[in-house]
Gaussian input, Z-matrix of N, CA and C with variables (Angstrom, degrees):
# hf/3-21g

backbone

0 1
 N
 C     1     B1
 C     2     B2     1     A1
 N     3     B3     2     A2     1     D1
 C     4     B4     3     A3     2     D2
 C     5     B5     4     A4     3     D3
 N     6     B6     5     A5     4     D4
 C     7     B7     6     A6     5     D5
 C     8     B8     7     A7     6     D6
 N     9     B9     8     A8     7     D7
 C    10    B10     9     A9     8     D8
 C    11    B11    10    A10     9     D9
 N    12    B12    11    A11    10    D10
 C    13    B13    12    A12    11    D11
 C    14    B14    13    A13    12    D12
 N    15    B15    14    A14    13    D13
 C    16    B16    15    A15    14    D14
 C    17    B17    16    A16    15    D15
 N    18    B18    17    A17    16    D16
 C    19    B19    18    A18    17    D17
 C    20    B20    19    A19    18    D18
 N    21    B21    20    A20    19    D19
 C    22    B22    21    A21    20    D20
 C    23    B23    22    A22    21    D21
 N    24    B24    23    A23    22    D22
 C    25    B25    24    A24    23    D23
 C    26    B26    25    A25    24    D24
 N    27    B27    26    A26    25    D25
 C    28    B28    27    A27    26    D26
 C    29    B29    28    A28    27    D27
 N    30    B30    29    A29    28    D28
 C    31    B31    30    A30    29    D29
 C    32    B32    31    A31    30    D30
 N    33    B33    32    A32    31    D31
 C    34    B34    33    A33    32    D32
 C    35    B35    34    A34    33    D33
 N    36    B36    35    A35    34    D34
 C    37    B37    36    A36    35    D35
 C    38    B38    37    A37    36    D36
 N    39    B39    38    A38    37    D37
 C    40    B40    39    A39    38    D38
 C    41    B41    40    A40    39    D39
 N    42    B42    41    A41    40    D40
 C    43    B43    42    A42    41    D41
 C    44    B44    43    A43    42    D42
 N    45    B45    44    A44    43    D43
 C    46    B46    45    A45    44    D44
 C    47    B47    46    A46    45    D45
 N    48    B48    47    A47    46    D46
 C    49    B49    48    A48    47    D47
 C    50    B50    49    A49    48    D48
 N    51    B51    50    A50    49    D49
 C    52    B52    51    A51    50    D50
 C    53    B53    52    A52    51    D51
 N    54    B54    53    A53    52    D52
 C    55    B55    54    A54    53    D53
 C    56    B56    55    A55    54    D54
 N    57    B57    56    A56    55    D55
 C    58    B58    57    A57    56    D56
 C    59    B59    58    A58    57    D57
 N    60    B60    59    A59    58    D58
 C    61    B61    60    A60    59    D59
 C    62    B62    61    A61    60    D60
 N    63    B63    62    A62    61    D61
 C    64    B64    63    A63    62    D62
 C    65    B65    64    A64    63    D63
 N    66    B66    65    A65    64    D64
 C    67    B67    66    A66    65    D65
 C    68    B68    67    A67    66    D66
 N    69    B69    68    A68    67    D67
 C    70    B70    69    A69    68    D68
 C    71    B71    70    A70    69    D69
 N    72    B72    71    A71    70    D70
 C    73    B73    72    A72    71    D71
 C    74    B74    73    A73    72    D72
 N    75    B75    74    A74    73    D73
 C    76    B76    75    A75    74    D74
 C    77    B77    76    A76    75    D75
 N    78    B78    77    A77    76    D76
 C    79    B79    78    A78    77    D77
 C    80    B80    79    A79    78    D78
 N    81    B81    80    A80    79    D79
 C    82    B82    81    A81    80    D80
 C    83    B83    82    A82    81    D81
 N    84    B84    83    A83    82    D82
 C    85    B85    84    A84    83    D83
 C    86    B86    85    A85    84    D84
 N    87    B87    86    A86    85    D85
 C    88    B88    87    A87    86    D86
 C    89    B89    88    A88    87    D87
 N    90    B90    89    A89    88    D88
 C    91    B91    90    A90    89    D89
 C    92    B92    91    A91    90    D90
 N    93    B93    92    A92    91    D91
 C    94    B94    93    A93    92    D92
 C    95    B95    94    A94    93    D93
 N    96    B96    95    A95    94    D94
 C    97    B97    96    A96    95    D95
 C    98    B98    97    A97    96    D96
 N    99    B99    98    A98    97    D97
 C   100   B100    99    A99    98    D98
 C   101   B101   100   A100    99    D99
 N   102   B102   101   A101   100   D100
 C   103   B103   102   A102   101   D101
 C   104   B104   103   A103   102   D102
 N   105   B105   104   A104   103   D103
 C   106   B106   105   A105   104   D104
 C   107   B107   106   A106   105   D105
 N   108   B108   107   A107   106   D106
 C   109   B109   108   A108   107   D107
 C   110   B110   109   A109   108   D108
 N   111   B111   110   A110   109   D109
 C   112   B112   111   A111   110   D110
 C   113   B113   112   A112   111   D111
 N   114   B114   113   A113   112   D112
 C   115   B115   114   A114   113   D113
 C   116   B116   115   A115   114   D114
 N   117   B117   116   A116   115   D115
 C   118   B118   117   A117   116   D116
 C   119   B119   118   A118   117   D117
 N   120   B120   119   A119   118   D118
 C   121   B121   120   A120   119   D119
 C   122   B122   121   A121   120   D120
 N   123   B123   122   A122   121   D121
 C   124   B124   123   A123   122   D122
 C   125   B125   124   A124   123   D123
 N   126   B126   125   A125   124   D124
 C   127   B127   126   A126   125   D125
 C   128   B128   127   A127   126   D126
 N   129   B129   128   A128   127   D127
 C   130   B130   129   A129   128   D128
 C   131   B131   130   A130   129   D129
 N   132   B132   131   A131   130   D130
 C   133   B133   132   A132   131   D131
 C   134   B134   133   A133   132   D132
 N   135   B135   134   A134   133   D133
 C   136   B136   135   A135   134   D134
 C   137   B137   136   A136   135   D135
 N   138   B138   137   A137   136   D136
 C   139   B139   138   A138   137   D137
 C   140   B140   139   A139   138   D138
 N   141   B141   140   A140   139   D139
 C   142   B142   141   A141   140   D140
 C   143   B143   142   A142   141   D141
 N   144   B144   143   A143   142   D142
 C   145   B145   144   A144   143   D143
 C   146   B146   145   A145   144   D144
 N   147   B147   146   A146   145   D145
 C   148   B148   147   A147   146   D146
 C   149   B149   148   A148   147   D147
 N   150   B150   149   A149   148   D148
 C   151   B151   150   A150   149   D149
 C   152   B152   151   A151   150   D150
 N   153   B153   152   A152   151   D151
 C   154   B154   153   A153   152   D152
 C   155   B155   154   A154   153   D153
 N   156   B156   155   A155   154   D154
 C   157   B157   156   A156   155   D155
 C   158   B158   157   A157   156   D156
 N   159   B159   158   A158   157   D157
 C   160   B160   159   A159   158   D158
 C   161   B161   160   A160   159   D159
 N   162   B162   161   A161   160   D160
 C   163   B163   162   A162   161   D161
 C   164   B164   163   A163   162   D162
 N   165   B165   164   A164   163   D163
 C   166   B166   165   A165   164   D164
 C   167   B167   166   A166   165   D165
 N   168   B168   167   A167   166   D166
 C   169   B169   168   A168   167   D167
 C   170   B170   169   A169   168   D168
 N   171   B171   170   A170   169   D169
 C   172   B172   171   A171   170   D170
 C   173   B173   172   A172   171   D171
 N   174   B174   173   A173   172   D172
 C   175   B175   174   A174   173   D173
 C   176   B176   175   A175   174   D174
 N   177   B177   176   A176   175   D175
 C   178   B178   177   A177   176   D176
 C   179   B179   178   A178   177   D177
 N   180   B180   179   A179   178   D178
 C   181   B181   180   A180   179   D179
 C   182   B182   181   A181   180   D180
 N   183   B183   182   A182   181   D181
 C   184   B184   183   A183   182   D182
 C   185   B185   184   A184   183   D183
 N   186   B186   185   A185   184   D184
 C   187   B187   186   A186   185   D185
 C   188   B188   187   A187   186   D186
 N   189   B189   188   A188   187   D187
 C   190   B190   189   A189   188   D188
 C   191   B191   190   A190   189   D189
 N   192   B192   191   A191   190   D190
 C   193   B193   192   A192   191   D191
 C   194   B194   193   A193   192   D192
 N   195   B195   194   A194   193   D193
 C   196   B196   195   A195   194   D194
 C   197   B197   196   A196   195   D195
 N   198   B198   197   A197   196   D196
 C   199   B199   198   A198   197   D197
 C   200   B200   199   A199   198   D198
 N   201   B201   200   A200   199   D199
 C   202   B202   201   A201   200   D200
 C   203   B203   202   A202   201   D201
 N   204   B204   203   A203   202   D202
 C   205   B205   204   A204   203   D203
 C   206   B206   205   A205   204   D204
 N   207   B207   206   A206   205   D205
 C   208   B208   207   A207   206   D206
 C   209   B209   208   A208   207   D207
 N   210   B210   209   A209   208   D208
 C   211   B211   210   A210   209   D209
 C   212   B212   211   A211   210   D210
 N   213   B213   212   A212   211   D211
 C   214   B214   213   A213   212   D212
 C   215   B215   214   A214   213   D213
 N   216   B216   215   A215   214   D214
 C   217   B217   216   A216   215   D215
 C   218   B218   217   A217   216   D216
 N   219   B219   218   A218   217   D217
 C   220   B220   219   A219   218   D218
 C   221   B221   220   A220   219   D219
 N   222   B222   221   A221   220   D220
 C   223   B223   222   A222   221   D221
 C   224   B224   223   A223   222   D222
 N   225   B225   224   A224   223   D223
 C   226   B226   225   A225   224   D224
 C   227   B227   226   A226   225   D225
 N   228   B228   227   A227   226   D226
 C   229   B229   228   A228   227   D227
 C   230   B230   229   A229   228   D228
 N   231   B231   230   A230   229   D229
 C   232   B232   231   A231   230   D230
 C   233   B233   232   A232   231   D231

   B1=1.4488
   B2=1.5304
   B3=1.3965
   B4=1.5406
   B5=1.7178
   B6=1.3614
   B7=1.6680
   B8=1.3727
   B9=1.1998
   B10=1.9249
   B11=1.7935
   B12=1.3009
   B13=1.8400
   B14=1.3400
   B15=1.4176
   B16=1.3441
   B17=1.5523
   B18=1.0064
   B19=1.3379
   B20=1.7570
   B21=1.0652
   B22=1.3903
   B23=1.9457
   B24=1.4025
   B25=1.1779
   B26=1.3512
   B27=1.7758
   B28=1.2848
   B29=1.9642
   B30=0.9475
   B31=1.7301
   B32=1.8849
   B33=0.9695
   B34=1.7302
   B35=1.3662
   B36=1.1991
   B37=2.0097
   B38=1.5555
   B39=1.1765
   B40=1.3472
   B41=1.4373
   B42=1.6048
   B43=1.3270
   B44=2.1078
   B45=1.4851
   B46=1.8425
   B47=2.3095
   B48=1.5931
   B49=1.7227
   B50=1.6551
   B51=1.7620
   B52=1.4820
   B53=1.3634
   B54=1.4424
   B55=1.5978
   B56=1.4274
   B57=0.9496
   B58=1.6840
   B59=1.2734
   B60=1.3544
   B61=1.6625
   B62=2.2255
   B63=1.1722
   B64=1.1197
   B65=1.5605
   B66=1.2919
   B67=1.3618
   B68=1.4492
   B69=1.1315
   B70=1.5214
   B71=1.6875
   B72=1.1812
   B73=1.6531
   B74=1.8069
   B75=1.6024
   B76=1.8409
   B77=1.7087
   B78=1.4538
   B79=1.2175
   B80=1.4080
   B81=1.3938
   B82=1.7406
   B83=0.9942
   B84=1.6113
   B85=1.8532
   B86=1.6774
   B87=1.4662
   B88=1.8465
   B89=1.7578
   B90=1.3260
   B91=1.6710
   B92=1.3513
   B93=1.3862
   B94=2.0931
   B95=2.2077
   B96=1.7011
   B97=1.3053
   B98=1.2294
   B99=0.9262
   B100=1.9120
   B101=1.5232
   B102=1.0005
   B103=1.4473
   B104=1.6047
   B105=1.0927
   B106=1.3004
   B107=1.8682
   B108=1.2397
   B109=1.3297
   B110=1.6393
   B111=1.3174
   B112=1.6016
   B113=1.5795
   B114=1.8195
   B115=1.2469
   B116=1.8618
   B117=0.8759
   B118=1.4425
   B119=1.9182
   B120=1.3615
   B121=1.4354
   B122=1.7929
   B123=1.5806
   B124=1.3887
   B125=1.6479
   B126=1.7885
   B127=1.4581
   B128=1.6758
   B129=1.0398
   B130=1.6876
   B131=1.5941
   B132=0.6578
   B133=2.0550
   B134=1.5421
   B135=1.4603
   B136=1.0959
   B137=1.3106
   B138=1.3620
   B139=1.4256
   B140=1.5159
   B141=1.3360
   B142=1.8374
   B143=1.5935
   B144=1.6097
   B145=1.6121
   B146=1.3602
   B147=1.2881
   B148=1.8295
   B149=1.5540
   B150=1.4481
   B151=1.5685
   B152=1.7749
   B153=1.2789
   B154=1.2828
   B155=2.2616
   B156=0.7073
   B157=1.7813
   B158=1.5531
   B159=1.7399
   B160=1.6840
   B161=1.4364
   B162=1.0370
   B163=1.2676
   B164=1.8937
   B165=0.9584
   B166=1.4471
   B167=1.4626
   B168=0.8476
   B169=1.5353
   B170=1.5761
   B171=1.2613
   B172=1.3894
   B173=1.4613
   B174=1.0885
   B175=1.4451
   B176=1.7376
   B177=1.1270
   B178=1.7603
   B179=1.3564
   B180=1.0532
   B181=1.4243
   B182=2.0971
   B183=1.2282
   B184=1.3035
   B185=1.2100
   B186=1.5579
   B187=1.3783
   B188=1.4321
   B189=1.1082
   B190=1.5497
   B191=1.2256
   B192=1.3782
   B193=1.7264
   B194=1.0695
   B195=1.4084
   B196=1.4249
   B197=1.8099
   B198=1.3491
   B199=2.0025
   B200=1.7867
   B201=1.2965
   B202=0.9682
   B203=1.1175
   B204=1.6209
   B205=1.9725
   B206=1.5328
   B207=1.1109
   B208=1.4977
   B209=1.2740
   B210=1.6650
   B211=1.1173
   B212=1.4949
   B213=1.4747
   B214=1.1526
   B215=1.7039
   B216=1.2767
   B217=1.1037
   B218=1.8226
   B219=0.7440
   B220=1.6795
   B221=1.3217
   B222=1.2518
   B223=1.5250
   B224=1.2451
   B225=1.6256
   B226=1.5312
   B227=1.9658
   B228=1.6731
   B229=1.6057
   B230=1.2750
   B231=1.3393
   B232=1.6939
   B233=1.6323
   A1=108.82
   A2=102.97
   A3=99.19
   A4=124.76
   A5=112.36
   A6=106.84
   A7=105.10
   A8=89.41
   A9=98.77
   A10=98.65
   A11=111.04
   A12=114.69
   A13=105.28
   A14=111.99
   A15=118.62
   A16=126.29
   A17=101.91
   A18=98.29
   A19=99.03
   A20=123.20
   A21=142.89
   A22=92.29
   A23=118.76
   A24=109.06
   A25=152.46
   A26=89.00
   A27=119.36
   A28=109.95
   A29=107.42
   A30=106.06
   A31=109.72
   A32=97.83
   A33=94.06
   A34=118.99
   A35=109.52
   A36=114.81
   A37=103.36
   A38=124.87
   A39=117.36
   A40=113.83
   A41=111.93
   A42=122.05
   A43=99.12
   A44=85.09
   A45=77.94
   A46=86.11
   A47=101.17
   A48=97.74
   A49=116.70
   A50=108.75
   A51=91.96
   A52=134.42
   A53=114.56
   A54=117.81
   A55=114.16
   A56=131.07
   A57=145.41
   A58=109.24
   A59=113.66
   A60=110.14
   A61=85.78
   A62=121.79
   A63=107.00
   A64=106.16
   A65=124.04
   A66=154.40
   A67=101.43
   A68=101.03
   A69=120.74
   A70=122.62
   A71=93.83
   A72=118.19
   A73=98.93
   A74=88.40
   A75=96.37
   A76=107.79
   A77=113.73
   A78=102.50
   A79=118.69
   A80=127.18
   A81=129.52
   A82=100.12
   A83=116.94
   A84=126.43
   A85=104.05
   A86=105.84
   A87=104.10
   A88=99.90
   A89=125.20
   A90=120.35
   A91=105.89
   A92=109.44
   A93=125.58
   A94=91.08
   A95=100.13
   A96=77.63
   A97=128.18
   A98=137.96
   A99=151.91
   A100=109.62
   A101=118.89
   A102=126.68
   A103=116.28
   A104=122.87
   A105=138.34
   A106=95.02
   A107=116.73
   A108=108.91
   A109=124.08
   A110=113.88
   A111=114.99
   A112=103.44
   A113=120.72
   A114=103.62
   A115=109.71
   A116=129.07
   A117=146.85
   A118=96.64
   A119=110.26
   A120=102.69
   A121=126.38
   A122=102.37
   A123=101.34
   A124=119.96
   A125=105.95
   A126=139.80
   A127=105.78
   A128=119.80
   A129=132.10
   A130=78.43
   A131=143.56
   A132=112.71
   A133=97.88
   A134=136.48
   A135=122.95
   A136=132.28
   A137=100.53
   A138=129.33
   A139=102.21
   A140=111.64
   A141=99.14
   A142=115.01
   A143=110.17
   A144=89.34
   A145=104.03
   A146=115.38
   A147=119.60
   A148=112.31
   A149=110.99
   A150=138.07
   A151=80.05
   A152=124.42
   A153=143.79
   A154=100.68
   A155=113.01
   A156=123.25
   A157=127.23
   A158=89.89
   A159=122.15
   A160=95.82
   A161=127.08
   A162=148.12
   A163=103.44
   A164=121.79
   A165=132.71
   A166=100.47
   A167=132.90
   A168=122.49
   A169=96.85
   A170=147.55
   A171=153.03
   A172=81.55
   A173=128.53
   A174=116.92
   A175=132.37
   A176=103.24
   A177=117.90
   A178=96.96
   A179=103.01
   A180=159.95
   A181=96.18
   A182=102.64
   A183=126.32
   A184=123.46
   A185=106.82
   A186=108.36
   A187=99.17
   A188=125.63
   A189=128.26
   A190=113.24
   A191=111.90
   A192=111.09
   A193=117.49
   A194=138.80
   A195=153.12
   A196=80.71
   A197=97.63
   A198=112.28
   A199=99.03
   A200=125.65
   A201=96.25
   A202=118.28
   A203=100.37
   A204=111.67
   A205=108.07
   A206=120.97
   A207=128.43
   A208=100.04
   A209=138.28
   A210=142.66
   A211=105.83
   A212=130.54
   A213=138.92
   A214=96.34
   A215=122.59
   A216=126.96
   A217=106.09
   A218=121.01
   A219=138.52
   A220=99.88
   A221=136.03
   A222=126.18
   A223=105.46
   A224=110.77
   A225=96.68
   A226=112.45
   A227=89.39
   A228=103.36
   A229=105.34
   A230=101.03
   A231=121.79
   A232=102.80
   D1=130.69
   D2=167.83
   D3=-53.69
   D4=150.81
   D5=152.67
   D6=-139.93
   D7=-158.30
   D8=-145.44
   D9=-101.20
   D10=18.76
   D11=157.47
   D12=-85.12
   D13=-37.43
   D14=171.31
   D15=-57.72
   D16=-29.49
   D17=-170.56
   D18=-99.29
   D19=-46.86
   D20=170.66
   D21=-31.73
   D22=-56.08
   D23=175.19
   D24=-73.25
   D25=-19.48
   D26=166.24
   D27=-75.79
   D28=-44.06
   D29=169.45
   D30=-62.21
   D31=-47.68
   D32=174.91
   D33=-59.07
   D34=-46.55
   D35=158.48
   D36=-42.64
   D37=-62.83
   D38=-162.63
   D39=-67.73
   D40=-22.82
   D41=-171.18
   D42=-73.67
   D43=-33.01
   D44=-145.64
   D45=-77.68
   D46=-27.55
   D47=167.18
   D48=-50.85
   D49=-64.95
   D50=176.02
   D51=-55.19
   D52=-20.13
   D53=166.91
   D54=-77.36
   D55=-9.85
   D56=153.42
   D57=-60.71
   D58=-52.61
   D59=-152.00
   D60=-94.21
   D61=-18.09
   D62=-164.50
   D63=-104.35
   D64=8.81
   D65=166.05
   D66=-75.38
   D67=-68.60
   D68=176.71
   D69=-41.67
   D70=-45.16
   D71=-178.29
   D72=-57.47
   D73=-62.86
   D74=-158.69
   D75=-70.59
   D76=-21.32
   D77=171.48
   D78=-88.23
   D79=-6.34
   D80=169.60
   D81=-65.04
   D82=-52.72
   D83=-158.53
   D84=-68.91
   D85=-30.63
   D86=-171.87
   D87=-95.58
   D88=-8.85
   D89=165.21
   D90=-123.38
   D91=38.23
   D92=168.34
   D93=-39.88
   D94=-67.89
   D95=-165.34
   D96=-91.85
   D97=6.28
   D98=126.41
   D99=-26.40
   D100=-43.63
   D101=173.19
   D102=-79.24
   D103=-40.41
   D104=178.55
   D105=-71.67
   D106=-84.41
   D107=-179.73
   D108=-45.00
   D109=-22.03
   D110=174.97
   D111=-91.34
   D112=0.88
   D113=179.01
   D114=64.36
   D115=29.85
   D116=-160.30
   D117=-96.88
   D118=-43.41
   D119=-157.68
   D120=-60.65
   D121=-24.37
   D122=175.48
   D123=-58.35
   D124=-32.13
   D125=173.47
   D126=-60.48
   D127=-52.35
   D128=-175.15
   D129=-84.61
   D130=-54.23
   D131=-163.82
   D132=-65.93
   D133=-82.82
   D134=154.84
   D135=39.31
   D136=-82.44
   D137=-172.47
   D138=-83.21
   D139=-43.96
   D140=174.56
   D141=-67.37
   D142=-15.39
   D143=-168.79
   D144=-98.36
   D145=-14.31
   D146=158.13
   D147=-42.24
   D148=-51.76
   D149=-155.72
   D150=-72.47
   D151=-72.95
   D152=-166.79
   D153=-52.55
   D154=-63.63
   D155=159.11
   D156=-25.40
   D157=-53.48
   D158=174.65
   D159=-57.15
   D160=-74.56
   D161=-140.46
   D162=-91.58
   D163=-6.72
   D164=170.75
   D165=-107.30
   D166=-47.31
   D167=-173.67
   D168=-74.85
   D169=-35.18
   D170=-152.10
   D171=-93.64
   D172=-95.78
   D173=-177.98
   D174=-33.95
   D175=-17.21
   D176=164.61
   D177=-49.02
   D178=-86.59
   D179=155.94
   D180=16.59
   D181=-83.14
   D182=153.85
   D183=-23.93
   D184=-66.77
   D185=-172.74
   D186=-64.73
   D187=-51.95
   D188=-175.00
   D189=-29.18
   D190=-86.87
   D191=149.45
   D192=-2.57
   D193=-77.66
   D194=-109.89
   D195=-96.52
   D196=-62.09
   D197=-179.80
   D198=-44.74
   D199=-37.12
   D200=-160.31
   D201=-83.58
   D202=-42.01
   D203=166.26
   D204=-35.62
   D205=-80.99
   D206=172.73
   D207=-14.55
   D208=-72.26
   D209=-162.34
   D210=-53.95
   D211=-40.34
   D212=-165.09
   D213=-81.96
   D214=-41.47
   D215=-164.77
   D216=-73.51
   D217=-87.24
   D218=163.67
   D219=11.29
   D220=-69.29
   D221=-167.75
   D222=-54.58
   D223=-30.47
   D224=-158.55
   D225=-83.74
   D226=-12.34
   D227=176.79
   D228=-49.79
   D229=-55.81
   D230=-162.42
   D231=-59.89

């Protein structure tokens, strides 16, 4: 049976991905033309939709979990 370390760890994965992928973001947007002149951007999309993939399956992932606790939990609300 799941518990809630589990899930607690699975949200921190997702936490520490979106701070990855939104790291990622602000440093493309602040070396836009470093990237443009190195021809870099087909390379930086790439890499964001990996980042973007990562971070959708990890959060799946989560919620899944998250549904199931809930599921376990609920009768006992009632």
């Amino acid at each position: 049976m799941l518990q809630l370390p589990e899930l607690r760890k699975k949200s921190m994965a997702v936490f520490v991905v979106e701070g990855e992928k939104g790291s990622f973001l602000v440093e493309t947007i602040h070396g836009v033309r470093t990237v443009k002149a190195l021809a870099l951007d087909a390379r930086r999309c790439q890499e964001w939709d990996v980042k973007v993939a990562r971070a959708a399956h990890l959060r799946f992932d989560e919620g899944r979990t998250a549904n199931m606790v809930q599921t376990v939990v609920t009768p006992f609300e009632r």
